[in-house]
N, C-alpha and C positions, 0 to 999 in steps of 0.2 A: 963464590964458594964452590965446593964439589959437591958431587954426588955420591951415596952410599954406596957408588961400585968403583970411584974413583976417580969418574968422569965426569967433565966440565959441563952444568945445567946450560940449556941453552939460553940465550939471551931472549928477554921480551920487552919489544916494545909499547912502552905503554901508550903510545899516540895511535895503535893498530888497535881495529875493532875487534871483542870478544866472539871465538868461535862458537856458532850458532849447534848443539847437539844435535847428534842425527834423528828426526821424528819417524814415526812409523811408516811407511809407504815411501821413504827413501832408501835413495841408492847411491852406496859411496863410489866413487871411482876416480882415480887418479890425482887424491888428495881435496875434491871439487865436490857437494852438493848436488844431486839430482832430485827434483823432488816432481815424483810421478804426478800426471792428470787425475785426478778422476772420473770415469766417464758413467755416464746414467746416472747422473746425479740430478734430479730435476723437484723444482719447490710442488709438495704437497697440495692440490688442489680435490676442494669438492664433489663429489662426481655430479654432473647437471640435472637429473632425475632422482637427488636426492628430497627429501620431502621438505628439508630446510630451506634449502634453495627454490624449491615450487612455491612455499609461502611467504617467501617474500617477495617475491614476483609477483602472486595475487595479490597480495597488500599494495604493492605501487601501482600495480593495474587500478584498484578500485579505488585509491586516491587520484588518482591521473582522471579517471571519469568524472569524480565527484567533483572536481576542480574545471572540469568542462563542461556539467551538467547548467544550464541556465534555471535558475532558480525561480518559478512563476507564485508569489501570493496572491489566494485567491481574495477579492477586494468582499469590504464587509458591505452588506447587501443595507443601504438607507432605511430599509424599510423598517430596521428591528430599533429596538431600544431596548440595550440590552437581550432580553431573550424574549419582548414582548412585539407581536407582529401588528404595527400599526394600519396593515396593508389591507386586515382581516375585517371584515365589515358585513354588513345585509348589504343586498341580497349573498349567501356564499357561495361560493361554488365548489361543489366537491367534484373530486376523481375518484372513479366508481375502479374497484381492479377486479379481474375476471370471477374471483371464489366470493366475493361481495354479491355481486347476483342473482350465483347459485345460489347462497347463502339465503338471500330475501323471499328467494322466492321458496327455499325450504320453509324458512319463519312464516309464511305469507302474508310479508311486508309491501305495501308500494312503496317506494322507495321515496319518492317527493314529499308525500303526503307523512312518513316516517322520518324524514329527516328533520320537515317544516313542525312535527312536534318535540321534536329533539333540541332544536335550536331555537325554537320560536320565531322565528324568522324566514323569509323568503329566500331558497332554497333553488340553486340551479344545477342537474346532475351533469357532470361531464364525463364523457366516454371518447378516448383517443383512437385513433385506428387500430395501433399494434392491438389494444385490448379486444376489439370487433373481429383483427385478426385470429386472434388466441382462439379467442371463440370459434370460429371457424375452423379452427384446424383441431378443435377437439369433438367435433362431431356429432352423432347422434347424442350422446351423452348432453350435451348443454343444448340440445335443441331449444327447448323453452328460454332458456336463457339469452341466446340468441336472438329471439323474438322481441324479448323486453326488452333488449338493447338496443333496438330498432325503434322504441317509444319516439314520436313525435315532438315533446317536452323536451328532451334530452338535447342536449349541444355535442356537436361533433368537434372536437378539436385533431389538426394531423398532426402525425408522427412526428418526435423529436430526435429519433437517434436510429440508425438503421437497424434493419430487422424486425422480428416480430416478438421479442422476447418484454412485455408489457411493463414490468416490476425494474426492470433498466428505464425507459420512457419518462415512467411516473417520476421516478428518482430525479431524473436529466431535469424535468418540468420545474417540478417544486426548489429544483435548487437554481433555476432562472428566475422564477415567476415564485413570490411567496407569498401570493394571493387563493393560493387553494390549499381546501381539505383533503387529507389522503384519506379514504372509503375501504377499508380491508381488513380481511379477518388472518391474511399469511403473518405469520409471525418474523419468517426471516426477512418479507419486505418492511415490517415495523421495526424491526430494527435496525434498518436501514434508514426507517422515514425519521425515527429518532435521535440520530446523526445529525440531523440536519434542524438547527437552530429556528423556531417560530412557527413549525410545520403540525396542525394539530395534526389528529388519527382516530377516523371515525369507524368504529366496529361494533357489532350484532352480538349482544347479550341480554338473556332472561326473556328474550322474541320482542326487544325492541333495540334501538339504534340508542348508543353510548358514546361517546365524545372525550378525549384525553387530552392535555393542555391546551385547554380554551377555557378562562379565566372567565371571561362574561358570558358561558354556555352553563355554568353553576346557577346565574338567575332563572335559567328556563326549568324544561325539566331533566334536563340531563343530570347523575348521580353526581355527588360531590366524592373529590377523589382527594 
């Protein structure tokens, strides 16, 4: 057929591929296709001191630890039944802590002769070194107290744990050996001694010696709690 100017359309082959339109950042030239680079084109990344990026870094660091941490349970101690310490028996022995002595000798307790009516039973005072140390390093102040710690009666047992810090010691003690009484009026060592499963807690009220979880201390004269 012709064209509306009179001239012959040109012929297309249909077996020839369709011409691709020219896109934007091209350049036509001599009938042919140029289709420019782009250059600084580069994929969108993170910056590394971003705070998303730090936390997830911490989160795999503290799993990667946790996953290498060797897991130690501490084993249950034979002695207990349940929460009842079969260990505990006459004669007892308590652990005397450094404000305890003060303490008796404020009340003006002996301490043997005060515990053996507390418990009705025969009664052994123990006094560790750290605690002899304490004492000494607090000086004129516990002088007297000092003195009575010195008593003859009294059992010296050595140090469990380095240093002279006494309320670490006791703790280290009773939680190897749950054969003793803790003797003290500190309240953050009693909360500490009450952590620890079978441990009674002997302390100074009304200007005698009182006793907390010990089950057959209730027949003597120790108060019912």
């Amino acid at each position: 057929g012709r064209a509306a100017g009179g001239r012959a359309a040109p012929a297309v082959d249909a077996s020839s591929p369709p011409r691709r339109r020219a896109a934007a950042g091209d350049t036509v030239g001599m009938g042919r296709l140029r289709k420019t680079r782009k250059f600084a084109e580069v994929k969108r990344l993170l910056n590394p001191k971003d705070t998303r990026v730090e936390e997830q870094r911490q989160q795999e660091k503290q799993k990667r630890k946790e996953q290498e941490e060797v897991r130690n349970v501490a084993k249950a101690p034979t002695a207990l039944f349940f929460k009842y310490n079969t260990q505990l028996g006459p004669p007892y022995h308590i652990l005397v802590d450094t404000n305890f002595i003060n303490f008796s000798i404020k009340n003006k307790l002996d301490m043997v002769q005060a515990a053996q009516d507390c418990l009705c039973a025969k009664c052994v005072i123990c006094i560790t070194d750290a605690v002899m140390a304490e004492l000494e390093k607090l000086g004129s102040k516990y002088r007297v107290a000092l003195k009575a710690a010195k008593d003859t009666r009294f059992e010296r047992l050595p140090a469990m744990t380095k240093g002279n810090y006494a309320d670490d010691d006791l703790v280290a003690r009773v939680q190897q050996h749950r054969c003793y009484i803790v003797a003290t009026c500190d309240k953050d060592l009693k909360r500490r001694i009450r952590k620890v499963p079978g441990v009674p807690i002997m302390y100074i009220s009304s200007h005698r010696f009182n006793i907390e979880r010990l089950p057959e201390a209730t027949l003597g004269n120790a108060p019912r709690r």
